[in-house]
Residue, then its C-alpha position, 0 to 999 in steps of 0.5 A: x718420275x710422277x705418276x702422269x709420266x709413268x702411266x705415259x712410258x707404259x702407254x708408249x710401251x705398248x703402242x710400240x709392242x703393238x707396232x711390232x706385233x702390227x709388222x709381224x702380222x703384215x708380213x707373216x701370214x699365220x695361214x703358212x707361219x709356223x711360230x704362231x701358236x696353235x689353239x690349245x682349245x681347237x686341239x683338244x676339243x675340236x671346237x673354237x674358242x673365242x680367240x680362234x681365228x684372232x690372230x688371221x682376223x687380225x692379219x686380215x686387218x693389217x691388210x685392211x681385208x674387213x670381210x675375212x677379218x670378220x669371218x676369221x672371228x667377227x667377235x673381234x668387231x665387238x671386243x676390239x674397240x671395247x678393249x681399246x676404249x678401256x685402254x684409252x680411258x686408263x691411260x688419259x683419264x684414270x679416275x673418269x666418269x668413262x673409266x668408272x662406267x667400263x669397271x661396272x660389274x654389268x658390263x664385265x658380265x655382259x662381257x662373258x654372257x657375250x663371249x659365252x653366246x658367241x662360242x655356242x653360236x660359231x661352234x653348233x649353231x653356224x659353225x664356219 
């Protein structure tokens, strides 16, 4: 097995992981669902992290409420397609000028000055 049809198997992995993540999340609400996960964060400190309020946002999603997805976590807005253009870059074109922009240190760390900024804003500044 080459390299291109390694890097196709581990592509089509994960789409079909996210499709079953996709149908767990459209037809159990983590609002009433018992087996999502609480927020380690939330329960020993009080405040939200980052991820809190993802896997609502993304349920909201699921079922194509933009306005409570982005009040769940509006980060999400931000590092959600980040996250996947990285991935499509990995995927399609492993050593692209695309894939060598987002490795850049600058962009890493604008990354954490942002998830940073966004604890402090949705904690003090306008908690939800």
């Amino acid at each position: 097995m080459n390299a291109n049809s390694k890097r196709l198997l581990v592509a089509a992995a994960i789409a079909a992981a996210a499709a079953v993540f996709a149908c767990v999340l459209f037809f159990f609400d983590p609002m009433t669902s018992a087996f999502y996960p609480r927020c380690p964060s939330k329960l020993l400190t009080g405040y939200d992290c980052p991820g809190c309020g993802t896997t609502r946002a993304l349920h909201a999603l699921v079922h194509l409420d933009f306005g409570a997805a982005l009040r769940y976590n509006a980060a999400l807005f931000v590092l959600g397609p980040l996250l996947l253009l990285y991935a499509a870059a990995v995927f399609t074109a492993p050593d692209s000028a695309l894939q060598r922009f987002l490795r850049r240190p600058v962009l890493a760390w604008s990354i954490v000055a942002f998830i940073i900024l966004w604890t402090v804003l949705r904690n003090i500044v306008v908690p939800l």
